[in-house]
MIDO-468895 format. One record per residue (C-alpha): residue in three letters; x, y, z; residue number from 1. Coordinates in Angstrom, 3 decimals. Layout:
BEGIN
residu ALA | c1 X | c2 Y | c3 Z | num NUM
...
This chain:
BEGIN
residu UNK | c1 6.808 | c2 -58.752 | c3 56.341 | num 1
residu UNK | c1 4.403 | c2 -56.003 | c3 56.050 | num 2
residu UNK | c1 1.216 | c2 -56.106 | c3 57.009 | num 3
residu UNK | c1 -2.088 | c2 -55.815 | c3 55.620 | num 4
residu UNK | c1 -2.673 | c2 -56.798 | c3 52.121 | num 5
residu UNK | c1 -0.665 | c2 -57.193 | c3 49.103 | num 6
residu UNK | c1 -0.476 | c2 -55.531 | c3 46.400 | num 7
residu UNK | c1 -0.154 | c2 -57.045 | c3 42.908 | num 8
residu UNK | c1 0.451 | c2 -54.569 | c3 40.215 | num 9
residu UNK | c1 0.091 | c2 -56.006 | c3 36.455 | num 10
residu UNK | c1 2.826 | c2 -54.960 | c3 33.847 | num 11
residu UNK | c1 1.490 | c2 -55.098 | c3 30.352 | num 12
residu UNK | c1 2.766 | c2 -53.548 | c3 26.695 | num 13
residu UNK | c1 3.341 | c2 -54.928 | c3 23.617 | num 14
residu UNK | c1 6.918 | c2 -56.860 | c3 22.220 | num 15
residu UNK | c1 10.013 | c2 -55.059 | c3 22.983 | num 16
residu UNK | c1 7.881 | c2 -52.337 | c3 24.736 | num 17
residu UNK | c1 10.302 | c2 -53.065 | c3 28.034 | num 18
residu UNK | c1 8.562 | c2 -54.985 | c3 30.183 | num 19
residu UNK | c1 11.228 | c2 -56.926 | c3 30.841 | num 20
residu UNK | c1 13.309 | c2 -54.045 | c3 31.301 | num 21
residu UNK | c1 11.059 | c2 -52.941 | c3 34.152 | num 22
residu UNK | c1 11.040 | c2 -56.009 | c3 35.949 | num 23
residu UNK | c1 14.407 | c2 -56.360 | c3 35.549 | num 24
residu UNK | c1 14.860 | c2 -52.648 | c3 37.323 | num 25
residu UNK | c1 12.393 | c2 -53.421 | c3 39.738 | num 26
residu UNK | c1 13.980 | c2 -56.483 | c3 40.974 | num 27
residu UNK | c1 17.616 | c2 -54.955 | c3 41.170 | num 28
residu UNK | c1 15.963 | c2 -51.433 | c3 43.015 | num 29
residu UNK | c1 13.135 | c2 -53.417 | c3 45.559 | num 30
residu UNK | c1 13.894 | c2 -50.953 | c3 47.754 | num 31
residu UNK | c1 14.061 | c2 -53.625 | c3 50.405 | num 32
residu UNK | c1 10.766 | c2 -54.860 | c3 49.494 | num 33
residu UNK | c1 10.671 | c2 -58.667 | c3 48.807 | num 34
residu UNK | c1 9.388 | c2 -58.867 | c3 45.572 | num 35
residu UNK | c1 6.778 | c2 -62.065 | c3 43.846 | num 36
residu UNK | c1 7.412 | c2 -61.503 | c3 40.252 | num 37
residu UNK | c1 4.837 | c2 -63.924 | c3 37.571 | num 38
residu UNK | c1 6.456 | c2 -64.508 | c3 34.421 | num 39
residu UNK | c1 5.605 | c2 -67.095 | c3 31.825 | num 40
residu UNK | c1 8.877 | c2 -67.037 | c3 30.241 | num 41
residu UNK | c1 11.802 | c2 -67.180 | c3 31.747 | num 42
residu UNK | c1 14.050 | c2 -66.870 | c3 29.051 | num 43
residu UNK | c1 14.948 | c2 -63.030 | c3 29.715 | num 44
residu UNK | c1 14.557 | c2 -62.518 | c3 33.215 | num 45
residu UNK | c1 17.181 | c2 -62.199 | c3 35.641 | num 46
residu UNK | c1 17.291 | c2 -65.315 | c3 37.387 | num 47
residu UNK | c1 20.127 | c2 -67.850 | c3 38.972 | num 48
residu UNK | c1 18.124 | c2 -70.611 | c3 38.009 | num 49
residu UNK | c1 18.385 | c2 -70.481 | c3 34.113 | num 50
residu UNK | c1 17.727 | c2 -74.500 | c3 34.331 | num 51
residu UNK | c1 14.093 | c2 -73.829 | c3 35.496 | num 52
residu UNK | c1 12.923 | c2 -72.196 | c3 31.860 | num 53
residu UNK | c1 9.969 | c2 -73.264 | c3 30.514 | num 54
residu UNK | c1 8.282 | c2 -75.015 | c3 33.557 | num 55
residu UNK | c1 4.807 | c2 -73.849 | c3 34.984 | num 56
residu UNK | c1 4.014 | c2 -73.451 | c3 38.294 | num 57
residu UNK | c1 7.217 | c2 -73.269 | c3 38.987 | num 58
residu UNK | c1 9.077 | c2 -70.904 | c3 41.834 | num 59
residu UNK | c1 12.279 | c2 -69.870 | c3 41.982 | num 60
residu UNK | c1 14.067 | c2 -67.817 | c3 45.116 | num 61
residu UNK | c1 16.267 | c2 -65.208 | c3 43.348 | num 62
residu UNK | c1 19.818 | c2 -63.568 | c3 45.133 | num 63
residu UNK | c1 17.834 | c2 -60.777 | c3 46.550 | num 64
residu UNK | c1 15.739 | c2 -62.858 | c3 48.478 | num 65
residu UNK | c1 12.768 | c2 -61.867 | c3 45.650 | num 66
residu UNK | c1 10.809 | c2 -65.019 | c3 44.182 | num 67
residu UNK | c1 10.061 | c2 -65.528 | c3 40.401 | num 68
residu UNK | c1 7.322 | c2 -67.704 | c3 39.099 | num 69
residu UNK | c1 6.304 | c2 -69.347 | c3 35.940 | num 70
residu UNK | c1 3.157 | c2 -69.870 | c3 35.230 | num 71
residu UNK | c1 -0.079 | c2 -70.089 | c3 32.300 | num 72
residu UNK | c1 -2.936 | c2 -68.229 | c3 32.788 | num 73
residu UNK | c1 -5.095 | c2 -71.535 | c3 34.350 | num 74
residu UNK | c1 -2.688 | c2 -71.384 | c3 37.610 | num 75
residu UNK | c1 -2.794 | c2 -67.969 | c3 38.471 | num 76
residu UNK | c1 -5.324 | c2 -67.483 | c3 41.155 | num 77
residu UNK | c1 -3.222 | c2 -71.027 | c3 42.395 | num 78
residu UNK | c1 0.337 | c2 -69.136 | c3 42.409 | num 79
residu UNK | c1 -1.353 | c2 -66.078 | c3 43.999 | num 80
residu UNK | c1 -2.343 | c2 -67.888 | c3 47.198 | num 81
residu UNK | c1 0.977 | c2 -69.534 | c3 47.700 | num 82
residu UNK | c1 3.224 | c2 -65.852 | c3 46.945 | num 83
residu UNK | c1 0.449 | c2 -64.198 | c3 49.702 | num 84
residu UNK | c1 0.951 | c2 -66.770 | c3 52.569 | num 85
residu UNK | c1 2.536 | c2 -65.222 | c3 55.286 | num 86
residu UNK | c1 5.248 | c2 -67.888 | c3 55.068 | num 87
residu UNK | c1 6.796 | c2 -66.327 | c3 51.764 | num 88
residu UNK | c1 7.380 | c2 -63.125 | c3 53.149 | num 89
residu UNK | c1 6.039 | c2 -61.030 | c3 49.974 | num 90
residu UNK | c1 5.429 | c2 -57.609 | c3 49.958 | num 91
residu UNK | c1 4.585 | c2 -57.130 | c3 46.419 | num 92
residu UNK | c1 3.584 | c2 -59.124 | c3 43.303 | num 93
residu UNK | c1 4.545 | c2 -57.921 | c3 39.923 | num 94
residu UNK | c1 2.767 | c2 -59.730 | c3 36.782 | num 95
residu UNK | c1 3.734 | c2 -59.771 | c3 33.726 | num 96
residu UNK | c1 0.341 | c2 -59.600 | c3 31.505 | num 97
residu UNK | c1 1.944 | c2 -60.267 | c3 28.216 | num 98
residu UNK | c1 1.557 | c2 -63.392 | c3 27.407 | num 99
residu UNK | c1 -1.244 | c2 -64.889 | c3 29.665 | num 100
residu UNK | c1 -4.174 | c2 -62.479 | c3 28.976 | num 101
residu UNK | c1 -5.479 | c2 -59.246 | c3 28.533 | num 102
residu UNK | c1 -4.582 | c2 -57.216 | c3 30.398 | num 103
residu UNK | c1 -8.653 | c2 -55.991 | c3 31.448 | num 104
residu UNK | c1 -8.972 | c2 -60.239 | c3 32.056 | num 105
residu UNK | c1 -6.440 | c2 -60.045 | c3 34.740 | num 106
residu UNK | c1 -8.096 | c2 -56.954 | c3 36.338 | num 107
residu UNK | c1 -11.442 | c2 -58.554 | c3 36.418 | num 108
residu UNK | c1 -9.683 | c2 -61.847 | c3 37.882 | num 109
residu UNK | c1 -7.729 | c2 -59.841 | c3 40.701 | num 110
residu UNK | c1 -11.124 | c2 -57.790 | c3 41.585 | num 111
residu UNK | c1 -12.754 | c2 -60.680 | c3 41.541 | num 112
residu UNK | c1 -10.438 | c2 -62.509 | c3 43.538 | num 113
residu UNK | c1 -11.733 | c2 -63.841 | c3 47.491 | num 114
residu UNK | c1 -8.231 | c2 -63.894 | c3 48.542 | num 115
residu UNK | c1 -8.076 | c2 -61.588 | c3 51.680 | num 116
residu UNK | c1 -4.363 | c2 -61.389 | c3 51.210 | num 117
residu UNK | c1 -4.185 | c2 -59.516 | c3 48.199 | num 118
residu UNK | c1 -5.441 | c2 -56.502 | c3 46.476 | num 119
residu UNK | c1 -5.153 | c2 -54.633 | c3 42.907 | num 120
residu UNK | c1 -1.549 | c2 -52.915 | c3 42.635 | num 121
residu UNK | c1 -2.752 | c2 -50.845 | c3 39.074 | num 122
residu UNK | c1 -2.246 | c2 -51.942 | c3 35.782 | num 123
residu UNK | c1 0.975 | c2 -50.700 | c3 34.314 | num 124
residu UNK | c1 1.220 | c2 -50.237 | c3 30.306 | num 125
residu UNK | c1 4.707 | c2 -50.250 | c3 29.093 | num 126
residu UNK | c1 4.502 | c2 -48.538 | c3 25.362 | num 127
residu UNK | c1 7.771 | c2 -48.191 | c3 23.035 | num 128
residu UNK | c1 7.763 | c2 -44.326 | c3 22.418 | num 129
residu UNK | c1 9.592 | c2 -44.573 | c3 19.142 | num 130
residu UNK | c1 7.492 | c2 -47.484 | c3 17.786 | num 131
residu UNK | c1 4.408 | c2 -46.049 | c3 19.115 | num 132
residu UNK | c1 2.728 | c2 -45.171 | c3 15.765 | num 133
residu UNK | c1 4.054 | c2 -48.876 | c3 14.464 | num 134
residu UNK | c1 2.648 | c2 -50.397 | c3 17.088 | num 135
residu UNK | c1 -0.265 | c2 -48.497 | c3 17.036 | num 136
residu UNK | c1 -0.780 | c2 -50.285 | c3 13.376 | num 137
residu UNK | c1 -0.269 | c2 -53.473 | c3 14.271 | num 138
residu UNK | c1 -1.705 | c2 -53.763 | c3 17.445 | num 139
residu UNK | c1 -4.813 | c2 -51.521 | c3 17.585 | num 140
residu UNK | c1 -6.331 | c2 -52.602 | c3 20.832 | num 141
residu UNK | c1 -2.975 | c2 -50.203 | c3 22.428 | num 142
residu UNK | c1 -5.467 | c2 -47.252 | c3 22.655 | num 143
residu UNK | c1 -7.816 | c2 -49.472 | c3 24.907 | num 144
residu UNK | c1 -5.013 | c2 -51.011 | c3 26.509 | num 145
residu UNK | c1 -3.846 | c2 -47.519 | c3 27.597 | num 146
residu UNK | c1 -7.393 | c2 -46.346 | c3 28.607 | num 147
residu UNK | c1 -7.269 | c2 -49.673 | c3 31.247 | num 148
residu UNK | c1 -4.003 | c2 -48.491 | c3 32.243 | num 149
residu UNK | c1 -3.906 | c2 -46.373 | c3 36.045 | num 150
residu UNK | c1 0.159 | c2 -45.796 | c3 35.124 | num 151
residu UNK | c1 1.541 | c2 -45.311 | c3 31.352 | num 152
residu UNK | c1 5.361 | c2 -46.171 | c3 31.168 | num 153
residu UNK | c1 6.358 | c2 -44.324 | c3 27.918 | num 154
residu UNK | c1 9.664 | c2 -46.151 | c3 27.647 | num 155
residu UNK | c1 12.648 | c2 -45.148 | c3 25.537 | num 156
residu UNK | c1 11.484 | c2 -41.561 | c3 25.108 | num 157
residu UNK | c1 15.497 | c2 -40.630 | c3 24.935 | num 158
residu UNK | c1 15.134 | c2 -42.264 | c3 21.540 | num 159
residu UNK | c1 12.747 | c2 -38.605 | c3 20.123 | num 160
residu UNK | c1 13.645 | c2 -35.294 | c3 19.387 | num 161
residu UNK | c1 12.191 | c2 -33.093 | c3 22.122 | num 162
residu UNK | c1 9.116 | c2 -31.926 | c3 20.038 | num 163
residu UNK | c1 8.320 | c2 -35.029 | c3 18.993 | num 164
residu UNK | c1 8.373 | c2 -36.075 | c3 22.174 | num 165
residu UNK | c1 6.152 | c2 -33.608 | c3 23.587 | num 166
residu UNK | c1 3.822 | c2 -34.388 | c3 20.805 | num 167
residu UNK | c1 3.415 | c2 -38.180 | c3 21.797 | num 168
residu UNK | c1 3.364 | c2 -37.632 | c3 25.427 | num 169
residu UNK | c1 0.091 | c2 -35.378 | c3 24.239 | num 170
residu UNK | c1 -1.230 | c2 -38.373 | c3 22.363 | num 171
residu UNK | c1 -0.976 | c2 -40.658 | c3 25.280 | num 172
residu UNK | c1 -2.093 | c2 -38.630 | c3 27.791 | num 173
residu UNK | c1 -5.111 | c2 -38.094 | c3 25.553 | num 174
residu UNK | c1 -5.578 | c2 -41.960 | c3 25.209 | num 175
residu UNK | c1 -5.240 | c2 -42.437 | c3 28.549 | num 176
residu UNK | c1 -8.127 | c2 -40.146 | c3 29.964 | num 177
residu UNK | c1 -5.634 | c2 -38.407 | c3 31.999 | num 178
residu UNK | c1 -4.182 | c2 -41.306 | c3 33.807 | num 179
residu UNK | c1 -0.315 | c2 -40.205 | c3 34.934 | num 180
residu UNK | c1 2.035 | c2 -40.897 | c3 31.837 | num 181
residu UNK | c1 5.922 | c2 -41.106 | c3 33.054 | num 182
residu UNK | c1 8.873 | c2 -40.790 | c3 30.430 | num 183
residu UNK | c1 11.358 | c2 -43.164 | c3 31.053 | num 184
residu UNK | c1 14.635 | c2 -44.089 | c3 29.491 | num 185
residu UNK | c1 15.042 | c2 -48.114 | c3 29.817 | num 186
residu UNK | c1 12.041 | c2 -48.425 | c3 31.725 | num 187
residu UNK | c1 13.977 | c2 -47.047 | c3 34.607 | num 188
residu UNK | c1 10.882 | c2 -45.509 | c3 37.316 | num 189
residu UNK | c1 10.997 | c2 -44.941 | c3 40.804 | num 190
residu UNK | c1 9.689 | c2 -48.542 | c3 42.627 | num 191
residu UNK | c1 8.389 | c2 -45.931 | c3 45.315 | num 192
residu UNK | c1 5.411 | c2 -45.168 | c3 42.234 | num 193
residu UNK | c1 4.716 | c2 -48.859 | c3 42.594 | num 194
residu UNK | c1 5.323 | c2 -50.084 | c3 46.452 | num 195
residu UNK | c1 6.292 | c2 -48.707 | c3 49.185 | num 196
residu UNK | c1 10.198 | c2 -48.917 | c3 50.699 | num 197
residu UNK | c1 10.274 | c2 -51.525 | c3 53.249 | num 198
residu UNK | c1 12.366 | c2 -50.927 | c3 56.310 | num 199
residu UNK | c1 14.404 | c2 -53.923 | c3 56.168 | num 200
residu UNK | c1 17.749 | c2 -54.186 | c3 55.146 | num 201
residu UNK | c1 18.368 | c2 -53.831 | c3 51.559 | num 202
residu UNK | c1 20.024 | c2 -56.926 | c3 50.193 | num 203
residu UNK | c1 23.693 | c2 -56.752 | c3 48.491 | num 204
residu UNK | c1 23.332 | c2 -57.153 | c3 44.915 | num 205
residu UNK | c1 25.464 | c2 -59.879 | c3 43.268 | num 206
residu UNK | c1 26.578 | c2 -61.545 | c3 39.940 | num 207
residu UNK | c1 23.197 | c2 -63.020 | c3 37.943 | num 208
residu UNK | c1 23.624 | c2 -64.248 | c3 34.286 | num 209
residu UNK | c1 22.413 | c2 -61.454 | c3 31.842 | num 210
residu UNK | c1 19.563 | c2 -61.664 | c3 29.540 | num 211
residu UNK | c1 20.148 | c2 -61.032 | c3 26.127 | num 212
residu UNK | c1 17.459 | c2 -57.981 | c3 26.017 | num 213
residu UNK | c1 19.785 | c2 -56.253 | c3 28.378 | num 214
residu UNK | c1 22.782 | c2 -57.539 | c3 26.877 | num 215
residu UNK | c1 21.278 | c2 -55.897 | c3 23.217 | num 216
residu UNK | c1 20.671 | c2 -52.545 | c3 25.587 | num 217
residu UNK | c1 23.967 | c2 -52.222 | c3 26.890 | num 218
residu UNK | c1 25.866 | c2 -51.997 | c3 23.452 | num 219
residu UNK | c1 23.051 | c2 -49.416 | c3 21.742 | num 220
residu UNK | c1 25.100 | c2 -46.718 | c3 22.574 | num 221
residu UNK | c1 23.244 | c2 -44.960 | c3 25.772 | num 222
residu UNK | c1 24.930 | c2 -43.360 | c3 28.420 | num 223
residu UNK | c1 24.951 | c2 -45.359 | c3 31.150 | num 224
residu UNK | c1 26.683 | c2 -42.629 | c3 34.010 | num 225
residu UNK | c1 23.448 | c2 -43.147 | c3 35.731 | num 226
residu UNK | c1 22.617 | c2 -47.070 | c3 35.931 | num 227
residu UNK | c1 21.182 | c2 -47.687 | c3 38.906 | num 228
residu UNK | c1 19.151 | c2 -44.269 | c3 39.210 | num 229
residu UNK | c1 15.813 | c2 -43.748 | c3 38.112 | num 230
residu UNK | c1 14.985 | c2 -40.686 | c3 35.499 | num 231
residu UNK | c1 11.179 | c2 -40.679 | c3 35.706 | num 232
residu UNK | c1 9.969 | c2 -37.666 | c3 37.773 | num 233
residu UNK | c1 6.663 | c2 -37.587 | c3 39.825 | num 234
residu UNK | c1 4.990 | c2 -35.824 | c3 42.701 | num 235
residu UNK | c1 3.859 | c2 -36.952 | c3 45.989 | num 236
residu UNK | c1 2.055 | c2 -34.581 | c3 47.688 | num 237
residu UNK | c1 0.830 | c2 -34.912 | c3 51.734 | num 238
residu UNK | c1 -1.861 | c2 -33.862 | c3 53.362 | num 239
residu UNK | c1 -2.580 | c2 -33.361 | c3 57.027 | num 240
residu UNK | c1 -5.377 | c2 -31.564 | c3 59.131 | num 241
residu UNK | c1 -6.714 | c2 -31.778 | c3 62.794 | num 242
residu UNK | c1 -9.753 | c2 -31.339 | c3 61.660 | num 243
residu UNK | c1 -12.267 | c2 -33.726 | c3 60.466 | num 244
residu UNK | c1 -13.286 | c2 -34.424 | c3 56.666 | num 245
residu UNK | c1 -16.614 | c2 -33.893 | c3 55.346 | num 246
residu UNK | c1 -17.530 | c2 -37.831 | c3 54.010 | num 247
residu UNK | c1 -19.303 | c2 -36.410 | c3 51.537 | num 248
residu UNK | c1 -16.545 | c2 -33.613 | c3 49.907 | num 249
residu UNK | c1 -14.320 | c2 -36.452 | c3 50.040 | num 250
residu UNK | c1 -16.254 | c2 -38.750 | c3 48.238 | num 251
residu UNK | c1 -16.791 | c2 -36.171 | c3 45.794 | num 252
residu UNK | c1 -12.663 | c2 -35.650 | c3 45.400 | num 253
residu UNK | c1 -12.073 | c2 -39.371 | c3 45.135 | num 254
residu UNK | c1 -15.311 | c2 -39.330 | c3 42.394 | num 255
residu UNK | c1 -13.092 | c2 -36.405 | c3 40.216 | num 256
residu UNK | c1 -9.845 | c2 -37.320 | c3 40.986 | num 257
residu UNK | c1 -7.162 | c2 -34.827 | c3 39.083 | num 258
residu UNK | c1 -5.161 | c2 -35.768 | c3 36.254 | num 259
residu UNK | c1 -1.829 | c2 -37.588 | c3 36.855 | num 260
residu UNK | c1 -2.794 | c2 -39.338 | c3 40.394 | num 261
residu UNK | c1 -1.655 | c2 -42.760 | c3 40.796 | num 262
residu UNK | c1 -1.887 | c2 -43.502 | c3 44.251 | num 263
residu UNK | c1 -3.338 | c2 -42.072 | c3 47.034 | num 264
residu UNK | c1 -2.758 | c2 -43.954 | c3 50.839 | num 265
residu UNK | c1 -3.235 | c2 -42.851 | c3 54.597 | num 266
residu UNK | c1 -5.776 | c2 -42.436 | c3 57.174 | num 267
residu UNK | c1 -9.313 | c2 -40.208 | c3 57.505 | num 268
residu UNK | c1 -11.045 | c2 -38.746 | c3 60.513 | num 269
residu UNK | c1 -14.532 | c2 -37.830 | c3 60.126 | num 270
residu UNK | c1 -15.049 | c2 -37.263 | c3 63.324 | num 271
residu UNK | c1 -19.457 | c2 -37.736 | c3 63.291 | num 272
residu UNK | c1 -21.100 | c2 -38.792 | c3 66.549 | num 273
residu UNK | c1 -20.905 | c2 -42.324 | c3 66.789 | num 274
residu UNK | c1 -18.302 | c2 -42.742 | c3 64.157 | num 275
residu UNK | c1 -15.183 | c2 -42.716 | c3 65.940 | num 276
residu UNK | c1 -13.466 | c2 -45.248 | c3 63.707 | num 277
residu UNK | c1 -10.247 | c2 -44.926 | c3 62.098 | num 278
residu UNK | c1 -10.486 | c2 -44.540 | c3 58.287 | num 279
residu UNK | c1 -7.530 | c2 -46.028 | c3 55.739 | num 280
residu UNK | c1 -8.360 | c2 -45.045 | c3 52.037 | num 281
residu UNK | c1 -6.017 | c2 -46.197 | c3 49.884 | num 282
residu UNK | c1 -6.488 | c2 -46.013 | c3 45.698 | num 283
residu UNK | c1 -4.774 | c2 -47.086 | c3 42.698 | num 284
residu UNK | c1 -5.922 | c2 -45.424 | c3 39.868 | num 285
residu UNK | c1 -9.689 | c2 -45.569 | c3 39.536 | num 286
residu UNK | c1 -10.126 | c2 -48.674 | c3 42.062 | num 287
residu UNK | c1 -10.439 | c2 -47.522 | c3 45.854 | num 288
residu UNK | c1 -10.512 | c2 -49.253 | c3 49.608 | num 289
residu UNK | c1 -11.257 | c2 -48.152 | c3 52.666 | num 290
residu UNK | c1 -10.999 | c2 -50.012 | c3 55.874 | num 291
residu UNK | c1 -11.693 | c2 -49.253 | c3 59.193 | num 292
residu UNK | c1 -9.903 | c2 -49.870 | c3 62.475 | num 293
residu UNK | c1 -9.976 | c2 -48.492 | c3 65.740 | num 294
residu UNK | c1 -7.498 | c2 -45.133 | c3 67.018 | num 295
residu UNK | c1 -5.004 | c2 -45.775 | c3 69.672 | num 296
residu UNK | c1 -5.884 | c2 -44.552 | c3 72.914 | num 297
residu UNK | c1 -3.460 | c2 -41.912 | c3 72.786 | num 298
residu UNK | c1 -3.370 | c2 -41.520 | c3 69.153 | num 299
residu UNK | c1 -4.271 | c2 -37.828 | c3 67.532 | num 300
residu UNK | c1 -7.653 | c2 -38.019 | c3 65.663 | num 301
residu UNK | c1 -5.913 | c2 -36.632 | c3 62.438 | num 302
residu UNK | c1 -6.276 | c2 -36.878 | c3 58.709 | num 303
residu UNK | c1 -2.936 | c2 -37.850 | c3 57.015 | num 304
residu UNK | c1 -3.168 | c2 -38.315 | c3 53.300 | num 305
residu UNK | c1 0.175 | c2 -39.217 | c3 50.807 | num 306
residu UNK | c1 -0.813 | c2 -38.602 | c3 46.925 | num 307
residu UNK | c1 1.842 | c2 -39.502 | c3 44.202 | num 308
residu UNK | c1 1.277 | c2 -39.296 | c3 40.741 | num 309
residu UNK | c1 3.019 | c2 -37.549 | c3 37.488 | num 310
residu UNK | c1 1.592 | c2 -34.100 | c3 36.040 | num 311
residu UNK | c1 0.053 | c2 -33.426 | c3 39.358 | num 312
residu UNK | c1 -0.927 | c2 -29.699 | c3 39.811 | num 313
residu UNK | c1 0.134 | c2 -29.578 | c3 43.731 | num 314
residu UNK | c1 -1.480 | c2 -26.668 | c3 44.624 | num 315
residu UNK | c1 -4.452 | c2 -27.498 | c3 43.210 | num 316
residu UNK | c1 -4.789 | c2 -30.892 | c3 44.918 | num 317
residu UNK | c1 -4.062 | c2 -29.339 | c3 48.218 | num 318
residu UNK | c1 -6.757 | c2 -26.932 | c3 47.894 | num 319
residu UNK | c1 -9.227 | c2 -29.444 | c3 47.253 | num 320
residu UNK | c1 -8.859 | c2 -31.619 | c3 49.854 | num 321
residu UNK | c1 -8.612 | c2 -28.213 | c3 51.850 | num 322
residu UNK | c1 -12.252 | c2 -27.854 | c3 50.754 | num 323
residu UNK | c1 -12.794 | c2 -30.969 | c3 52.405 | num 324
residu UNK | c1 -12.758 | c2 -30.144 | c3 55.244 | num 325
residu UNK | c1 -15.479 | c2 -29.508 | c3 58.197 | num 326
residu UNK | c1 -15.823 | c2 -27.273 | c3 60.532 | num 327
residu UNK | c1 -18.413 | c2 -28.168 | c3 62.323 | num 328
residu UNK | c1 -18.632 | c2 -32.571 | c3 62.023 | num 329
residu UNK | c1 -21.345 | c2 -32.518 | c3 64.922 | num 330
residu UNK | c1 -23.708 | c2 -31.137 | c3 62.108 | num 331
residu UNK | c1 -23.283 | c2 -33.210 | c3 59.053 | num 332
residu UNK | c1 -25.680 | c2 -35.417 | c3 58.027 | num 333
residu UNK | c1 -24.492 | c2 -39.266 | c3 59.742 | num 334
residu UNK | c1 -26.508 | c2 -40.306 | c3 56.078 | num 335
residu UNK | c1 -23.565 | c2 -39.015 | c3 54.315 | num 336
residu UNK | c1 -21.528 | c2 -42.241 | c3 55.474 | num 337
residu UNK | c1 -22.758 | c2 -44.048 | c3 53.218 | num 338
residu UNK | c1 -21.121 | c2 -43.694 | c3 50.270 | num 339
residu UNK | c1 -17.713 | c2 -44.271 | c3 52.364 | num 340
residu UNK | c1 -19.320 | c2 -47.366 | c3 53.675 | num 341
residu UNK | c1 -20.225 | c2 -48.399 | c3 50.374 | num 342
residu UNK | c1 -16.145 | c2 -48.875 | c3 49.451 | num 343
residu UNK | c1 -15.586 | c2 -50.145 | c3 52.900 | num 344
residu UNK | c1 -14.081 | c2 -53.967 | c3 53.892 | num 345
């Protein structure tokens, strides 16, 4: 199991938006990641066992050595501390929103939560691009529900002509404040957005009773040549230097982060008298962590950053955090530590 916390990412969007869809993907692409996935109906995930539906609190070990829970919105924080023992093995948790709460109540509850085991994965909105203006009408708290979002899934974009699909992916990115907006055909994305691979072997996938969702998906007449590949794009972009960060320029970068970043992970040295601790930033979306730890004895003092995101401008990002850094560490201000310290466990 990895170590260090866990990350539980939220899935929300409206009915038939494809969160299932995505969980469903997830689950069969874990990337060797063992996978805690909330639901609080069972009726069209892909589980073995079917005879489960309906119970709360319930928890389920699935052929891929994932679990799957049921649960009501009282016996969350509950579920969350038995899927983070070390016992269960979890690398990720995956809720589904719909259903329990909001989707900004189960944000506040997960930043709010004491549990030491866990921490906020993002909030994923799943959004039906060719019902979008439908659902828009019936459900008008989907512009604040995208403006919570850190990742927009605009699902079944194959389903629009190409301009009107550039003209919604406009819209959403607009409604989203410039969080990263991926087009996706049957909620298929790249896990790696979401979690990291896990080196572990990758389990065989075997015969699990379909739901009828995918079951209606598989006779509407898509192509299906590429089933098990994902056909959202995004960037990930790495940063290195030998030379120490200015706290305060990277503060400032993480204050005005640029449009489309998702995630951001890796180590900082500042490299200040006195503060030879090693520095692990990690963000999703506008929520950020830093923790400290000491450097190996004969580990390089060096700055290794991994951003991923969708609609990143690369070279832009690079040169920023080039700005970042100092050239001379021994004369910045050991005041401007503070506002790292301020986001630090």
């Amino acid at each position: 199991m990895a170590k260090g916390r866990i990350p539980v990412v939220l899935v929300a969007g409206f009915l038939g938006s494809g969160k299932t869809t995505l969980l469903n993907h997830l689950l069969t692409n874990n990337q060797g990641a063992r996978i805690g996935v909330v639901v609080n109906d069972f009726g069209s995930v892909n589980i073995d066992a079917m005879s489960v539906a309906g119970q709360v609190d319930s928890m389920v070990s699935l052929s891929n050595g994932c679990l799957c829970c049921a649960v009501d919105a009282r016996g969350m924080d509950g579920l969350l501390v038995k899927l983070a023992r070390p016992a269960a093995g979890i690398d990720v948790i995956v809720i589904e929103a719909s259903g329990l709460a909001e989707p900004r109540e189960l944000i506040r509850l997960l930043l709010a939560s004491t549990n030491q085991r866990i921490e906020y994965g993002g909030l994923i909105e799943v959004v039906d691009a060719a019902e979008f203006e439908s659902t828009r009408v019936r459900h008008p708290e989907l512009d604040h529900h995208l403006a919570y979002a850190d990742l927009v899934v605009l699902n079944k974009t194959d389903r629009l002509a190409d301009v009107d699909r550039a003209e919604l992916l406009a819209t959403v990115e607009a409604l989203s404040g410039g969080k990263p907006v991926v087009p996706a055909v049957q909620a298929r994305i790249d896990p790696q957005l979401l979690f990291d691979e896990r080196s572990r072997p990758v389990r065989e996938t075997v015969a699990r009773q379909l739901s009828f969702d995918q079951l209606e998906e598989d006779n509407d007449g898509h192509d299906h040549e590429h089933e098990h590949h994902a056909h959202s794009q995004y960037e990930s972009v790495s940063f290195t230097s030998d030379q120490a960060l200015h706290p305060r320029r990277l503060m400032s970068f993480l204050d005005d982060r640029p449009a489309g970043l998702y995630r951001m992970k890796g180590f900082v040295y500042f490299g200040l008298p006195g503060h030879r601790q090693k520095f692990t930033v990690h963000t999703v979306g506008s929520y950020l962590r830093i923790t400290r730890s000491s450097w190996g004895r004969d580990e390089p003092r060096t700055t290794q950053l991994v951003l991923i995101g969708s609609g990143i401008d690369v070279d832009a990002v690079t040169k920023s955090l080039g700005a970042c850094v100092e050239d001379k560490p021994d004369q910045v201000d050991p005041q401007s530590m503070l506002r790292v310290l301020r986001y630090t466990d």
